[in-house]
N, C-alpha and C positions, 0 to 999 in steps of 0.2 A: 965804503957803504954802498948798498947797490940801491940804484933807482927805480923806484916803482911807478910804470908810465898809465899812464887810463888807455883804452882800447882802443885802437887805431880808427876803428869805424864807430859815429857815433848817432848813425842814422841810416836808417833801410832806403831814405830820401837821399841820401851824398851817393848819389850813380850819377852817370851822366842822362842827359833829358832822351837821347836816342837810344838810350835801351828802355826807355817807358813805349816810346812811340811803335819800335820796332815791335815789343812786348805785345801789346795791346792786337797788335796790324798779326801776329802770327798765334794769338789765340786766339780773335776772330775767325782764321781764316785755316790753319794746320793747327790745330789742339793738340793730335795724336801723336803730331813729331816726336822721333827721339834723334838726340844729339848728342855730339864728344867735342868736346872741346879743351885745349892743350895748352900748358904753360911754358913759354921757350924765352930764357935772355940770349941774346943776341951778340953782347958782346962781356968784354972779360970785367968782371967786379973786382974790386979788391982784395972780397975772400970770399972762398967758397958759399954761395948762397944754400946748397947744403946742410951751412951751420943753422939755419935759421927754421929749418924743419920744426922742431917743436915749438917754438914761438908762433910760426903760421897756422900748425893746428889747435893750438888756445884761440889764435883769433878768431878760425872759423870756428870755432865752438862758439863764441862772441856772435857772431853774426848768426848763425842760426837758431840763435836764441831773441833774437832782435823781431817787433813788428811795424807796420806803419801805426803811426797814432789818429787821432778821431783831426788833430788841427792837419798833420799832412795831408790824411787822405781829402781835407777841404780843400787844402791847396790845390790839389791835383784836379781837383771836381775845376776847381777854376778857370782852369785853362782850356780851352776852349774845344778845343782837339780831344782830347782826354773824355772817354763816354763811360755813362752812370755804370756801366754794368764792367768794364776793367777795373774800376774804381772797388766796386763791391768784390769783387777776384781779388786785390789787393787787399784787403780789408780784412782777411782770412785768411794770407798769404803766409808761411814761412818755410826759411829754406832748411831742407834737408838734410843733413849730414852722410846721409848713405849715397847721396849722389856727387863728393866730390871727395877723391883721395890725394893726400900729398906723403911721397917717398923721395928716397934719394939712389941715385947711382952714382956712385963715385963722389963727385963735387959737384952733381949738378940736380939742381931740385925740380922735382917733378909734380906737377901740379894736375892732373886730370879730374873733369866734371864730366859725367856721362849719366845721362836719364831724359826724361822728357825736358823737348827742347822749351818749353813756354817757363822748367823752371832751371836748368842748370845755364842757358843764357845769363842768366840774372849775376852770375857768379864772376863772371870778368873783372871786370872793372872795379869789383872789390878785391880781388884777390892781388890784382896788380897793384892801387895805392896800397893796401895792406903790406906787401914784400918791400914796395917802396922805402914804406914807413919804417919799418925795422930794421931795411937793411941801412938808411941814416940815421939811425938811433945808434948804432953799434961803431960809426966813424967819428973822429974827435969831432966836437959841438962848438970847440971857442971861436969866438969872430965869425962864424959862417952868418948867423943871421945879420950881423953888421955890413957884412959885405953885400949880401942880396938887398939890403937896405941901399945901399950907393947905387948896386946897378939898378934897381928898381926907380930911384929918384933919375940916374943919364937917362934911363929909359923915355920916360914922361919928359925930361928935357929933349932929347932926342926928335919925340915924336911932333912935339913943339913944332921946333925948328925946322925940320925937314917938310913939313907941311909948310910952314911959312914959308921956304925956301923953294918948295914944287909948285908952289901957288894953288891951293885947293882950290876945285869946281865949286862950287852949290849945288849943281845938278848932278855930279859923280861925286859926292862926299866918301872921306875913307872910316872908314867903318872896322873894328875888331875886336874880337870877343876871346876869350879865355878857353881854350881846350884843353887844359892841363892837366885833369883830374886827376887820368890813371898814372900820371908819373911826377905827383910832385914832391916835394921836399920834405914835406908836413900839412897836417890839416891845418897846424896854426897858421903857418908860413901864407896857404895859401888862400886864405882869411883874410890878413892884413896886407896882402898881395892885393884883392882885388877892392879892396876900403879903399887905399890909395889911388888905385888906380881910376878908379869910378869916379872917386871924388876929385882928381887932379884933374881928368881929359871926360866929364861927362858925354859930351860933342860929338866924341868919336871912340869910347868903349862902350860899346853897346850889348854887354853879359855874357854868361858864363853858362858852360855845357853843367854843369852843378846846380842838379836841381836845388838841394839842402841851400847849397849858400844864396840862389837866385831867393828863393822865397827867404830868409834870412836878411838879406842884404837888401832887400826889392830891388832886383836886379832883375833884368828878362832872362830865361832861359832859354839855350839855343841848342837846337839838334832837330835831324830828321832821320838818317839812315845811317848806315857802318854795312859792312861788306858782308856781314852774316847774315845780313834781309836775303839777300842778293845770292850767296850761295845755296840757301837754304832752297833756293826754289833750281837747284841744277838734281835734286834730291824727292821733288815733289810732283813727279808722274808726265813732269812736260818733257816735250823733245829738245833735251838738249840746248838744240839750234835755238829752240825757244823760252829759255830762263829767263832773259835779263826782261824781255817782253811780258812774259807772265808778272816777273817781280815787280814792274813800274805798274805794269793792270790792275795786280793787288793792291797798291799804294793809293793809285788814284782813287778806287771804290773806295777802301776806306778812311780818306781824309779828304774829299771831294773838294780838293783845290786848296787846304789847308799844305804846311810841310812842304812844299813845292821846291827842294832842290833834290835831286836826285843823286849821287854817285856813280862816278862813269868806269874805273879803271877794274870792275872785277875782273873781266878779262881783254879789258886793253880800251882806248876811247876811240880806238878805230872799229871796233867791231862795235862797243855800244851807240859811236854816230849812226851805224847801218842800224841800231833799231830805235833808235830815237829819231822817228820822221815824224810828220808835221803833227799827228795827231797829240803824239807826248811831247813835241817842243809847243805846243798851245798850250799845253795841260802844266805842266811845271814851270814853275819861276826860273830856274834855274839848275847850276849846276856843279857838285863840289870837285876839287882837286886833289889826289889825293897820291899822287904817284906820277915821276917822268918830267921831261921839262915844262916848267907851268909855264913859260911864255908860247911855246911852241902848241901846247896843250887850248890854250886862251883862244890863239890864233884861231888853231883848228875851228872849236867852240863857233867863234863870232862867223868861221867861213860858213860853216854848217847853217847857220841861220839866217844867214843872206841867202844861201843857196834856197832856202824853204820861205824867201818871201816874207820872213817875220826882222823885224827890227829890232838889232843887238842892244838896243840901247833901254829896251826897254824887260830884260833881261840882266838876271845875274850872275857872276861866277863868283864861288868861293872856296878859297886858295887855303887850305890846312896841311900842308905838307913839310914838317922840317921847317916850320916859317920863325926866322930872328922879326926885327921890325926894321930893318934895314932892307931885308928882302920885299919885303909885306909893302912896304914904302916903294921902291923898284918897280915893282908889278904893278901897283895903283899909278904911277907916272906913266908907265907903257900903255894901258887899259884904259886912265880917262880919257873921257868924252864920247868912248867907242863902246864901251859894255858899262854894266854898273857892277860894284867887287866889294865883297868881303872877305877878312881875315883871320880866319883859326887861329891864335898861334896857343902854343900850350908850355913843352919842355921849357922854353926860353922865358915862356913869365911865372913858371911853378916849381922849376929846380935850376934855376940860373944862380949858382954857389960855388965854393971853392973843389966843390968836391963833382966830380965827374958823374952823371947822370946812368942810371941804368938805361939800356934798352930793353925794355920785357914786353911782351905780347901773351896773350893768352887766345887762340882764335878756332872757330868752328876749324876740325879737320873732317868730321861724315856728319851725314844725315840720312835716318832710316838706312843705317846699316851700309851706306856706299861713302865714297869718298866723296869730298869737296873740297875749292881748291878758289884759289883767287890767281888769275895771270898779270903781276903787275907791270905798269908801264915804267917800273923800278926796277934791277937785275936786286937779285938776294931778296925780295920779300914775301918768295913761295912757302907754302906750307903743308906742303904735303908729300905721304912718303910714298903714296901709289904712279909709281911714275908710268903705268897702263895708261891711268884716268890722267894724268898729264897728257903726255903723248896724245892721247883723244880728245882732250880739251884744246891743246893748243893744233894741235891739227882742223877742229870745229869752227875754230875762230883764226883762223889765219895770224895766231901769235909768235912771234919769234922770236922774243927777248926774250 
């Protein structure tokens, strides 16, 4: 007998919070963009994801049929950062169907969203929990949610203990939040993922990149930027040499000291220290991780801001990269006393199960018709197939990985 599941997505609200912010910061500011952006797994599934073609396109029919309601769009008014007139843009919103196709080559499924960038942005992060979802719906079911139940429970034992055992600060408390959306297990799963967890470690789980479950759960919701702010402006009339510059300028105008951690690795944290000088290390809080070695990366960070006369301590890094909570724990012993840190972690608290995790990505590759490209302080997480605009980018920026 076959089973009949409800739709993967059950709210235009379950995005994560930095594609609102980012949303908002590039209709403000590029309305007229247009964008492509591409869906790639990374590594081998069990079965051709392929198969899952017609099931992807029921979903996004689901989703473009979907809008905000009068209580979200109140939430959203709530938040502080969030201004009346993105709000009313939302309120009117829905997505397209003619701006995103999914095909197949061989075994490997293909996903592309191409149109203006303010609305096929929007399509990420659904399109991945959605593959997510289906492609676990289609692996055997018994005992997996038992098991992510145990690790869930070492987890919160774990975090216990190792804090007991590292001796927390007061003044550097460890702090970490949920970033697991695009790749979790289930929406139930990760539901009663962060019940538990919220409810077990109040102290030191401080919310969820999930708008829907933050307001849901009254949970904080966390995010500022992703790497498409960032490329989006290698695309928007400035020179080159001058993106990452421009793209912190935009931020600051529109969130005037709100959002304040930036993202450094679009093309590499050596080149983004040379434009984060004293003006934007005053201006932002801080700073995420997001690629490369995060101690070595830290390091850099805290030398940078002795260099500029401002006090590491009164500053933050936060470390989302690949992070277990053994790592996440590691990093916080190396960093107290010296910076203040928090913790992304995502895959390890949203599809930690018997069954092997996808890696999928969906990421801007042009804007306004040229390429765009992210240089990571990670080998393997380029994305792009103009290897001109490579060559010229990492030539710009003195990259070498």
């Amino acid at each position: 007998m076959s089973v009949t599941h409800a739709p993967v997505v059950r709210s235009l609200l379950e995005n994560d919070l930095y594609k609102f912010t980012m949303w908002q910061a590039l209709l403000h500011s590029n309305p007229g963009a247009q964008a492509e952006y591409r869906f790639v797994c990374r590594n081998q599934p069990v079965f051709p994801l392929a198969e899952l073609r017609d099931d992807v396109e029921r979903e996004l029919d689901h989703l473009c049929s979907l809008h905000f309601t009068q209580d979200e769009l109140d939430y959203l008014s709530s938040l502080r950062f969030m201004k009346s007139d993105f709000v009313d843009y939302l309120s009117i919103f829905r997505f397209q169907r003619r701006f995103i196709e999914v095909r197949t080559q061989g075994d490997t499924l293909e996903i592309v969203a191409r149109g203006p960038l303010v609305h096929v942005m929007g399509f990420e992060i659904f399109v991945l929990y959605i593959v997510n979802e289906l492609y676990f719906r289609r692996l055997p079911q018994e005992g997996v949610t038992e098991v992510a139940r145990e690790r869930l429970a070492a987890k919160i034992a774990a975090l216990q203990s190792g804090l007991a055992e590292a001796g927390e600060d007061s003044a550097f408390p460890f702090g970490l939040f949920d970033f697991g959306l695009r790749r979790r297990y289930s929406g139930a799963w990760h539901e009663e993922m962060l019940r538990r967890f919220s409810e077990a470690a109040p102290q030191h789980f401080r919310g969820t990149s999930n708008v829907f479950l933050a307001k849901k759960l009254g949970l904080t919701p966390i995010g500022t930027m992703a790497h498409e702010y960032l490329q989006a402006y290698q695309a928007f009339g400035f020179r080159l040499r001058d993106f990452q510059k421009a793209a912190l300028e935009g931020w600051v105008q529109e969130y005037r000291g709100d959002l304040g951690v930036a993202l450094t690795d679009v093309v590499g944290m050596d080149a983004f220290l040379r434009d984060f000088d004293l003006y934007f290390a005053k201006l932002f809080d801080g700073l995420r991780h997001d690629s490369g070695d995060p101690v070595e990366w830290g390091d850099k960070a805290i030398a940078h801001y002795r260099t500029l006369r401002i006090d590491p301590t009164t500053k933050r890094l936060v470390f989302s990269d690949g992070l277990d909570l053994s790592r996440a724990l590691a990093l916080y012993r190396h960093f107290r006393g010296r910076i203040l840190t928090s913790f992304g972690i995502g895959t390890y608290l949203t599809n930690d199960t018997p069954h092997k995790p996808l890696n999928i990505v969906m990421k801007m590759v042009a804007c306004n018709g040229q390429p765009v490209a992210k240089l990571s302080d990670s080998p393997g997480k380029t994305l792009c197939d103009d290897e001109t605009f490579l060559a010229y980018l990492r030539q710009v920026f003195d990259h070498h990985i």
